[in-house]
N, C-alpha and C positions, 0 to 999 in steps of 0.2 A: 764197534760202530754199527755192523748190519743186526745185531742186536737191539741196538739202540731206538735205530730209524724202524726196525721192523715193529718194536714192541709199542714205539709213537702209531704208527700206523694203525696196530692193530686196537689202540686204546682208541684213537678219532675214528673208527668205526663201527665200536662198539658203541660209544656214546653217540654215534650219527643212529644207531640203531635203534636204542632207547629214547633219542628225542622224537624220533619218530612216531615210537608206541606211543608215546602221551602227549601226540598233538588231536587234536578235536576236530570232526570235521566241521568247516566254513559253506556259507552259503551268503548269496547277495543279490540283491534286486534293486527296484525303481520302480514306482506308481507316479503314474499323470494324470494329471483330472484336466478336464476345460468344461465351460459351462457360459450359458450364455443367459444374462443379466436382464429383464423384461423391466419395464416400469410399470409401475400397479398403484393403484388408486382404492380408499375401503371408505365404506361409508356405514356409518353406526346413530343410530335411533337411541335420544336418554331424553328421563323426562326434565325438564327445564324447573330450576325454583320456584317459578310463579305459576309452574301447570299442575294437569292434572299426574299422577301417578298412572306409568303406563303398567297395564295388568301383566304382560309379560317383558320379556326379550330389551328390555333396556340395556345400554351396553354393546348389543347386538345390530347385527344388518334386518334380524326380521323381531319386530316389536309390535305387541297388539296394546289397546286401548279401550278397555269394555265399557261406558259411560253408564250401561243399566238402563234402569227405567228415566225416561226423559218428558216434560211434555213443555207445551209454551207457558201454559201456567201454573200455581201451586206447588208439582212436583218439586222435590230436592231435586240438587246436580252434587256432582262427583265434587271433592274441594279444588275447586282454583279451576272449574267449568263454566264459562260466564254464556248468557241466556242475551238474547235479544232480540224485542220484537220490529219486524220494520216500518212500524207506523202506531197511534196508541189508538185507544179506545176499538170503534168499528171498522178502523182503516186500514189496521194489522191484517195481513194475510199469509204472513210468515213469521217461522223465530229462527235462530239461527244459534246454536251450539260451537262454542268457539273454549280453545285452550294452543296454547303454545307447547312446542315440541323439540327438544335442540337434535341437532341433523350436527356432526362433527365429519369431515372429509379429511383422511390423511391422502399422503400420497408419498410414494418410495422410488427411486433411480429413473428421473424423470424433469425434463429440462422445462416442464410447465408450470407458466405463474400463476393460472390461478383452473379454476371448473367451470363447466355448465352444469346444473342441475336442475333436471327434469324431471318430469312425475306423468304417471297416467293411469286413471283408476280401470280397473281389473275386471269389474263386470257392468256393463250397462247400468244405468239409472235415470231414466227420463223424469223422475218423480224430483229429485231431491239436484241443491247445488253444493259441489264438491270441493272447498277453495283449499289454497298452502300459499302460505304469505300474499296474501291476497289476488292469486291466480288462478283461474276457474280452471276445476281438473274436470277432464271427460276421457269418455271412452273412448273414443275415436280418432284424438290426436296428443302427441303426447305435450307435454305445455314446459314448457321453460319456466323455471319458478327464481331461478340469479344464471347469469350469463359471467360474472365475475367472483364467483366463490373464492371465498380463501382456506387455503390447506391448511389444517391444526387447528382453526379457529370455531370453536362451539358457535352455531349460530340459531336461534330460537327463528321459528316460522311459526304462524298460527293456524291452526288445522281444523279449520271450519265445515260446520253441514249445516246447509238453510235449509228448512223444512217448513211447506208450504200448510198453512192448514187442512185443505183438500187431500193430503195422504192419509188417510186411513187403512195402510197398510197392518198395522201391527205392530210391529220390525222391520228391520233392516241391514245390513250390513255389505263391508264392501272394501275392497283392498287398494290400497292406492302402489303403484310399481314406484317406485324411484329410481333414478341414472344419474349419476356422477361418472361426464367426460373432462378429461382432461383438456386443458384448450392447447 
């Protein structure tokens, strides 16, 4: 019997010894993240069906429009660039370069129903007037162009320059800002 119990013994320690060698060692952790959630608002420049083809950045926040050579009369315009003078014959003193523009405003984690959207052009211009859906933009203050924007919704604005005949500058050019706040 002390044979018995001795040689039990001696077998559950030999196999306690063997289980041993061929366990693997273990390891164990935990990762936590937090993060804090902003609400954000994007606003993107394409050209609209009925306008002109903007020359870059359509798609994008910063998009240009190069229209060329322009004048009040005879010259060609870009396609879907429409001309107008504000009086006919002798009484014209301006023309006025117009096309539409769509302006699309998203907005993400954010309890607002709709935007303001403001504009203010970028360098001085005492020569020429600067309109967006028919809102005089200037340098000096920035102009409200919708106080009720809607989020996702393409909206076309027309992005006018009146040009007075008295400029005989050459050229011109000149960058309009835009701000989409959320209200």
């Amino acid at each position: 019997m002390k044979r018995l119990l001795f040689s039990t013994l001696l077998s559950v320690a030999f196999m306690t010894i063997l289980a041993n060698l061929d366990a693997q060692p273990t390891s164990s952790g935990s990762f936590g993240m937090t993060c804090t959630i902003d609400p954000s608002i994007s606003l993107t420049f394409m050209a609209d069906g009925s306008g002109a083809t903007l020359t870059s950045g359509s798609g994008t926040r910063w998009a240009t429009l190069a229209l060329g050579h322009i004048a009040a009369y005879g010259e060609s315009l870009p396609t879907n660039v429409t001309r107008t003078l504000n009086a006919s014959g002798a009484s014209a003193t301006l023309f006025k370069i117009s096309t539409p523009i769509d302006v699309l405003v998203m907005e993400a984690n954010t309890e607002s129903a709709d935007y303001t959207l403001s504009a203010l052009l970028l360098l001085p211009d005492n020569t020429n007037t600067w309109t967006v859906g028919g809102q005089w933009v200037n340098y000096q203050n920035i102009q409200d162009i919708t106080t009720t924007g809607t989020y996702g919704a393409v909206t076309p604005y027309v992005f006018a320059i009146s040009i007075p005949f008295s400029n005989t500058s050459g050229s011109f050019s000149n960058i309009i800002d835009f701000y989409a706040q959320a209200n």
